[in-house]
C-alpha positions as CSV (number, residue, x, y, z in Angstrom):
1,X,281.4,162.1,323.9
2,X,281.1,162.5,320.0
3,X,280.6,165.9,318.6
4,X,276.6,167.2,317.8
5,X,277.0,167.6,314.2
6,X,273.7,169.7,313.9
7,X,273.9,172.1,317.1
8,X,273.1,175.4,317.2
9,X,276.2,177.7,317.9
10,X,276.0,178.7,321.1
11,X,275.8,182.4,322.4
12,X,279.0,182.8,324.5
13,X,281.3,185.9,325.9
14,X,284.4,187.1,324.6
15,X,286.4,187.4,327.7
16,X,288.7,189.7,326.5
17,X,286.2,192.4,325.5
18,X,283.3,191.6,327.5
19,X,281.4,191.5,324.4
20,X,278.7,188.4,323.3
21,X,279.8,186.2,320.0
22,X,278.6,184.0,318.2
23,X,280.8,181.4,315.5
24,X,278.7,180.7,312.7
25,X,280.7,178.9,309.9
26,X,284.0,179.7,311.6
27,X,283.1,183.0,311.3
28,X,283.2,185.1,315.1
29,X,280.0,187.6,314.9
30,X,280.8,190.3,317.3
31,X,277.0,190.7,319.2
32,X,277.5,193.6,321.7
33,X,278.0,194.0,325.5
34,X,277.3,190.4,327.0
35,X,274.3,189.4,328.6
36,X,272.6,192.4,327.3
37,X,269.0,192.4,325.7
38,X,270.1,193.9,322.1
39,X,273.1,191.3,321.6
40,X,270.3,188.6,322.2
41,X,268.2,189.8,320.0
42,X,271.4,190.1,317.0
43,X,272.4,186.5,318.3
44,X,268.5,185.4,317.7
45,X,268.2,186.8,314.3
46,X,271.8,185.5,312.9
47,X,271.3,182.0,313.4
48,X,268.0,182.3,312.1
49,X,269.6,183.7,309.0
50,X,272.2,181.0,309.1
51,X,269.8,178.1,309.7
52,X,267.5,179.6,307.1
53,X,270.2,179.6,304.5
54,X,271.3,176.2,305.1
55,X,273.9,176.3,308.0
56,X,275.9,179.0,305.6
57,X,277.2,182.1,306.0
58,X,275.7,184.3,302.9
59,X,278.2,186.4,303.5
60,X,280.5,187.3,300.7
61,X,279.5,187.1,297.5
62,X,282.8,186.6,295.6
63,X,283.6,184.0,297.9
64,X,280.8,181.8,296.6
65,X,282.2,179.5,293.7
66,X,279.3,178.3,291.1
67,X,280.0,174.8,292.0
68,X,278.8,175.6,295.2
69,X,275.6,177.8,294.4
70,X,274.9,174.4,292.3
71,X,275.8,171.8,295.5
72,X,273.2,173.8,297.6
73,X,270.7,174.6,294.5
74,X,270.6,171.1,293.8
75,X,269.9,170.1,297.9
76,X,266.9,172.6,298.2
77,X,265.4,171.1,294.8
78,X,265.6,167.3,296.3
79,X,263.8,168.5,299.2
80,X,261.2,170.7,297.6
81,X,260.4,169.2,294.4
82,X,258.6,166.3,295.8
83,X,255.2,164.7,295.3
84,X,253.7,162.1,297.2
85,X,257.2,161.1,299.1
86,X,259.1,160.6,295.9
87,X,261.2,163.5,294.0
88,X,259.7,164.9,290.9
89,X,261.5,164.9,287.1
90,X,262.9,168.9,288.4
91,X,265.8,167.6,290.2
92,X,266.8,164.9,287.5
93,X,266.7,168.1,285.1
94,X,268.6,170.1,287.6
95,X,271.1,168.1,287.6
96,X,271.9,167.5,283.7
97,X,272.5,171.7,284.0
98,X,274.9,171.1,286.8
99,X,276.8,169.5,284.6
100,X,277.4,171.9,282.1
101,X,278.0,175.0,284.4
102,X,280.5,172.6,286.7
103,X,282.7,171.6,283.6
104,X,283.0,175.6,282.3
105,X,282.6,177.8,285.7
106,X,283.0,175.5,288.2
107,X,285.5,177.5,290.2
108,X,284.7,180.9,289.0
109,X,282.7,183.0,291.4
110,X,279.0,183.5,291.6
111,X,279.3,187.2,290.6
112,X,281.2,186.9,287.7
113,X,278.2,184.6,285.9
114,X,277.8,186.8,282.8
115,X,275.0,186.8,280.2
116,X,278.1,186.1,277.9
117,X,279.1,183.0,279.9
118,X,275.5,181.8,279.6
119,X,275.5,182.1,276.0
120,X,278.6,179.9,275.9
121,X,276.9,177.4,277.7
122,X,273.7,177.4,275.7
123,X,276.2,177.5,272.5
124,X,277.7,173.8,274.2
125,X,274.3,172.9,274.5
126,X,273.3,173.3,271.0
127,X,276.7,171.6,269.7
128,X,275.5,168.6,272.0
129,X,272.8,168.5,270.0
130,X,270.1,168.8,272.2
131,X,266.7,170.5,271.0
132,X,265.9,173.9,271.0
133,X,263.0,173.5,273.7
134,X,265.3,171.7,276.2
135,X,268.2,174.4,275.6
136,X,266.0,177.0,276.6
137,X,264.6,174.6,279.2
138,X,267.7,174.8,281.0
139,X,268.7,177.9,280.5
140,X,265.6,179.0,282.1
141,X,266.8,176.5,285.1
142,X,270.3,178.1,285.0
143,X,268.5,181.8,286.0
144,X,266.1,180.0,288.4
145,X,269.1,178.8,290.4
146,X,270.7,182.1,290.3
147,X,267.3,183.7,291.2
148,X,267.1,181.4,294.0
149,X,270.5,182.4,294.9
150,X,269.6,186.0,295.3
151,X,266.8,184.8,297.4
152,X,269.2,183.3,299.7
153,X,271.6,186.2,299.9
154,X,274.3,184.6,298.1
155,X,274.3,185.6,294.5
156,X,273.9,189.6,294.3
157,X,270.8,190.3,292.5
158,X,272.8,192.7,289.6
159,X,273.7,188.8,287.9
160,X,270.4,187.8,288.1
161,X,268.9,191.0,286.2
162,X,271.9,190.8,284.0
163,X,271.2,187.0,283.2
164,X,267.7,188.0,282.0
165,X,268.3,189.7,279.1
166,X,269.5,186.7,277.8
167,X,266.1,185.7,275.5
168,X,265.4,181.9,274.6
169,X,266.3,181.1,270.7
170,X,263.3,181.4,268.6
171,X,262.2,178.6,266.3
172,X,264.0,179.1,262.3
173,X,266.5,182.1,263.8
174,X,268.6,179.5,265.5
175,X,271.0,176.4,264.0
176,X,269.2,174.0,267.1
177,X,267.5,171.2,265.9
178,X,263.7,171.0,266.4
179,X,262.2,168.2,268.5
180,X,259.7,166.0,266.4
181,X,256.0,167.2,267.7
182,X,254.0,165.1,269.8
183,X,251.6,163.1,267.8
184,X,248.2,161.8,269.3
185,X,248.3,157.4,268.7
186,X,246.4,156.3,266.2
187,X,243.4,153.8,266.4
188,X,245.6,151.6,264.3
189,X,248.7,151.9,266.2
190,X,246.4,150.8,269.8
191,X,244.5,148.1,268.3
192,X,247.7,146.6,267.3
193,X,249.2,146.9,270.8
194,X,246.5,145.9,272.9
195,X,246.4,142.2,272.1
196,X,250.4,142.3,273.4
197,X,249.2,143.9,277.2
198,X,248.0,142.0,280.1
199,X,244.4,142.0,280.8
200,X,245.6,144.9,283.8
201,X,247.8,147.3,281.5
202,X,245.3,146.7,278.6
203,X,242.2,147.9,280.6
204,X,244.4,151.4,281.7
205,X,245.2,151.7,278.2
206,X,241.6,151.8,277.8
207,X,240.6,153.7,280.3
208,X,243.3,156.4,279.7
209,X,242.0,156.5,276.2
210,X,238.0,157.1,276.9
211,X,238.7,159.6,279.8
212,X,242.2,161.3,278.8
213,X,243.4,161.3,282.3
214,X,246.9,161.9,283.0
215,X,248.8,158.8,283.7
216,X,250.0,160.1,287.0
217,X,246.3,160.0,287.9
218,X,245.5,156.8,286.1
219,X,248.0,154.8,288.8
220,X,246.6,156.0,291.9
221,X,243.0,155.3,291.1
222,X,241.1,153.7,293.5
223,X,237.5,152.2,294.1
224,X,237.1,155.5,297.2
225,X,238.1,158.2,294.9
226,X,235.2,157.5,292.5
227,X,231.5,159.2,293.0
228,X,229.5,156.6,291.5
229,X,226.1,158.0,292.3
230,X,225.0,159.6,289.2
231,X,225.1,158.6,285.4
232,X,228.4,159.5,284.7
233,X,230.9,158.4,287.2
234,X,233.3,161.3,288.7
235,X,237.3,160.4,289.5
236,X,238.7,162.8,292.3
237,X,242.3,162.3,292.2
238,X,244.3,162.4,295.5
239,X,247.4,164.0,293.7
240,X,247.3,165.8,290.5
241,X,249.6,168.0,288.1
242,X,248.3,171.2,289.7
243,X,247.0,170.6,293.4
244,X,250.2,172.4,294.0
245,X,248.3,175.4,292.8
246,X,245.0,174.6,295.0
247,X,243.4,173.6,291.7
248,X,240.8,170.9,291.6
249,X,240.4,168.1,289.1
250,X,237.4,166.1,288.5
251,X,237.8,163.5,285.7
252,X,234.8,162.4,283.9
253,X,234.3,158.5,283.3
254,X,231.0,158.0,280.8
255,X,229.7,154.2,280.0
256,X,232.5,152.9,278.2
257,X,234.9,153.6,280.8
258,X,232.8,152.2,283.1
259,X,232.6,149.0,281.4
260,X,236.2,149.2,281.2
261,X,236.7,150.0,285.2
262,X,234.0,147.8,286.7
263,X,235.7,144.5,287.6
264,X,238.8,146.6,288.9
265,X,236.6,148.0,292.0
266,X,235.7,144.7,293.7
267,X,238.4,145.3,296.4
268,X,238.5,147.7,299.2
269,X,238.2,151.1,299.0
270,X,241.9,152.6,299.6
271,X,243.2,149.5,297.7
272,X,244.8,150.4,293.4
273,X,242.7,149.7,291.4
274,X,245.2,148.6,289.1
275,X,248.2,146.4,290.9
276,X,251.2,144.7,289.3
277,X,250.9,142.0,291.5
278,X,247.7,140.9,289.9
279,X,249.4,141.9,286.8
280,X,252.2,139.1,287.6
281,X,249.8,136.5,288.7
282,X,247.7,137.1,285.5
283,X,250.7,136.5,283.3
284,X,251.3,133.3,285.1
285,X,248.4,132.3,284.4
286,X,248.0,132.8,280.9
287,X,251.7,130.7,281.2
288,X,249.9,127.8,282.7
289,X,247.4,127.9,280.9
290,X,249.2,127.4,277.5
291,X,251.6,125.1,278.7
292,X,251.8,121.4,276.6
293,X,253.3,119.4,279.0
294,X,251.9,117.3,282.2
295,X,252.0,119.3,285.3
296,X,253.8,115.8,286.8
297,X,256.6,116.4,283.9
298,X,257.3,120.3,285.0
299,X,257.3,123.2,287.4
300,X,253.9,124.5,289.3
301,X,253.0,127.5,287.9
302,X,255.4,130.2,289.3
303,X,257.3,127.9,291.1
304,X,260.8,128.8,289.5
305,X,260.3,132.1,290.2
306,X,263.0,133.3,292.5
307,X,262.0,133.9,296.0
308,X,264.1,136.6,297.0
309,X,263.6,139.1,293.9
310,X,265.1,142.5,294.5
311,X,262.2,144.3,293.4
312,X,259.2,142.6,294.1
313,X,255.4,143.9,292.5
314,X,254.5,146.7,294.2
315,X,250.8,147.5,295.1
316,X,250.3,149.8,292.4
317,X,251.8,150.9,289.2
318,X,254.3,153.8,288.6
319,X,254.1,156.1,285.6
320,X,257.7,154.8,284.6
321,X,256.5,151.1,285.0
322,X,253.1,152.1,282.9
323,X,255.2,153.4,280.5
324,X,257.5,150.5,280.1
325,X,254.6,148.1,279.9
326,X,252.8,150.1,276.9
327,X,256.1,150.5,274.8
328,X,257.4,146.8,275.3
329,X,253.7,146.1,274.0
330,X,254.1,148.7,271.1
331,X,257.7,147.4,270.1
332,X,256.1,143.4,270.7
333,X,253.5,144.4,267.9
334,X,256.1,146.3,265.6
335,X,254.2,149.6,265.8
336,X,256.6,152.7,266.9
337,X,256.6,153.1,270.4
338,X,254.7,155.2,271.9
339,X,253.7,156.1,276.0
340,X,250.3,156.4,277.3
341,X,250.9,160.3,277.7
342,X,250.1,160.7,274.2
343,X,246.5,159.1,274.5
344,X,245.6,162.1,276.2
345,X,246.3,164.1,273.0
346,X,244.2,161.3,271.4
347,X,241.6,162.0,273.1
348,X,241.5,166.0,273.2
349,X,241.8,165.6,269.5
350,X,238.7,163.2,269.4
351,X,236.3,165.4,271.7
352,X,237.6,169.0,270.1
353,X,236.8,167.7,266.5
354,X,233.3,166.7,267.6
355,X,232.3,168.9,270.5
356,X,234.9,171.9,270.2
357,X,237.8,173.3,272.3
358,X,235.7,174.2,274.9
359,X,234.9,170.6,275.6
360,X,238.2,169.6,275.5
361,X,239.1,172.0,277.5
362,X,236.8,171.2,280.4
363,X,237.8,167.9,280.1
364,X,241.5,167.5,280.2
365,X,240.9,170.0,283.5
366,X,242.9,173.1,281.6
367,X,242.7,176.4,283.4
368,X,243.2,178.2,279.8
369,X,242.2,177.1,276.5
370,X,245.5,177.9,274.9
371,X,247.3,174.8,276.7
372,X,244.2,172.9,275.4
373,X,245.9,173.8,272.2
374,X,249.1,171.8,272.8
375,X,246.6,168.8,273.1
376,X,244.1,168.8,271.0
377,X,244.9,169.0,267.0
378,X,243.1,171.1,264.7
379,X,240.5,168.5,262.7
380,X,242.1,169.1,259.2
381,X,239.8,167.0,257.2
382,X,236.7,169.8,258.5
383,X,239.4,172.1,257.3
384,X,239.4,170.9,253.6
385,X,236.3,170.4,253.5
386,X,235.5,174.0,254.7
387,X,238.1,175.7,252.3
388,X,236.5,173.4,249.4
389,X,232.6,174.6,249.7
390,X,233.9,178.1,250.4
391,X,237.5,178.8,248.2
């Protein structure tokens, strides 16, 4: 019979010493006299150490090559930076570090990872030319492995404490370049792109832009998540940003959106809102509808399409697809492409200038008004016209 890949070792006695053992990793662990109730007790908590730390043995620190801290770093991210079945942007990231710690200190052991090793790496990084914020993005993922590590038993936690002196570079005392801020879209740059979006895409960008949701939520809106019973419409979202953190999030959707979002809710209750499919059958449409020739001197509409397509329209969008949609649009018009993130900053910067941070704060769903300040952009023009009357 084949071999159980995934058994659990079994307890067994040492003939020649009468003594319980247990093989974990190829590794015999001595348990005590056999049968006994203490070397039951020592076989029960070893595998539950072993299973717990992946089928490994945390013995031995120095025997534990970075490479491999990375191999299983990189498994337990998959696993636990997920969201709604699918794996999160962590493990992408996680993997870009990988990189750079496999081509330097691949082989080198876990315990020799210096602070100075780390500066190396963020010195590669910089030569690379990535941006300030994403070198100390992953060298902050580089100590959260490591930290992990020590949770795990295999990295001794002396590395870890050593690794966090290492501070992130400060903006103007480093030679890494700075990443161009984020910039809210303009009126001029939307009302340019919407006449290049299908009737579906165009009425999320509008949506997104009068309620500053996130785009993650915008997708998985549907016609049961909305409390329609008083004047101004309230969006629950099934998955957020935060519900991680047993935060709530309540989007508020006034009379514009809700002129924006009416025809989308004739469908059932746990049905998108907002499906590429009807996105596909509207662009045929439009096709048909502009074509000059006879229909008995050409194709049906749709009819060439190919039957088999590899990926087919889903039932609802993705962020990526969202995304792809807007800046296709954006590049279609000649504007500078942008993604629908940014009409979330748009619209923090809209509602602080006329009702304050506060309001924009309650309304993007911020726990502190400081991250509020990422979003929302000081309204300069008040500024100058402040400093005018009074300097």
């Amino acid at each position: 019979m084949p071999r159980l890949a995934h058994s659990i070792p079994k307890y067994r006695k040492h003939k020649a010493s009468g003594q319980a053992v247990v093989t974990l990793s190829g590794v015999d662990h001595y348990l005590g006299p056999h049968g006994t109730k203490a070397s039951k007790l020592s076989y029960d908590r070893l595998v539950a150490e072993w299973l717990a730390g992946g089928r490994c043995d945390p013995a031995g620190h120095d025997s534990l090559s970075v490479v491999e801290l990375c191999a299983r770093y990189y498994k337990h991210a998959l696993q636990y930076y997920q969201k709604d079945g699918r794996c999160t942007g962590v493990a992408p990231a996680v993997k870009c570090v990988i990189r750079y710690l496999k081509a330097w200190y691949g082989e080198d052991s876990v315990a020799e990872f210096t602070p100075v090793a780390l500066k190396a790496l963020r010195q590669k990084m910089l030569e690379d030319g990535l941006s300030r914020r994403y070198i100390n993005d992953h060298v902050n993922r580089i100590k959260r492995m490591f930290r992990w590590g020590v949770s795990e038993g295999l990295v001794p936690v002396e590395v870890v404490q050593s690794l966090a002196t290492v501070e992130g570079l400060r903006k103007g005392r480093s030679q890494a370049r700075e990443a161009a801020p984020r910039r809210p879209v303009t009126d001029e740059q939307l009302a340019k792109t919407l006449p290049h979006l299908t009737p579906t895409v165009r009425a999320m960008v509008e949506l997104q832009r009068q309620t500053g949701m996130r785009p993650g939520e915008l997708v998985i809106l549907r016609p049961g998540d909305i409390d329609r019973s008083d004047q101004v419409w309230r969006y629950t979202p099934a998955s957020h940003k935060t519900d991680y953190l047993g935060k709530n999030r309540k989007v508020y959707i006034g009379p514009r959106g809700q002129e924006v979002l009416r025809p989308f809710l004739l469908r059932g209750a746990d049905q998108y809102c907002f499906s590429p499919r009807e996105a596909v059958a509207e662009h045929y449409e439009a096709r048909h509808a502009a074509r000059t020739t006879p229909l008995s001197q050409g194709n049906r509409p749709a009819a060439k399409r190919h039957r088999s397509a590899k990926r087919p329209p889903g039932a609802r969008y993705s962020v990526d697809s969202y995304r792809r949609a807007v800046q296709r649009a954006a590049e279609a018009a000649g504007v500078e492409p942008w993604s629908p993130g940014l009409l979330r900053h748009t619209f923090a910067t809209e509602v602080r200038a006329k009702h304050g941070l506060e309001a924009s704060q309650v309304l993007l769903g911020h726990s502190h008004a400081n991250v509020t300040e990422h979003y929302a952009m000081r309204d300069e023009a008040l500024a100058r016209e402040i400093a005018a009357k009074t300097g």
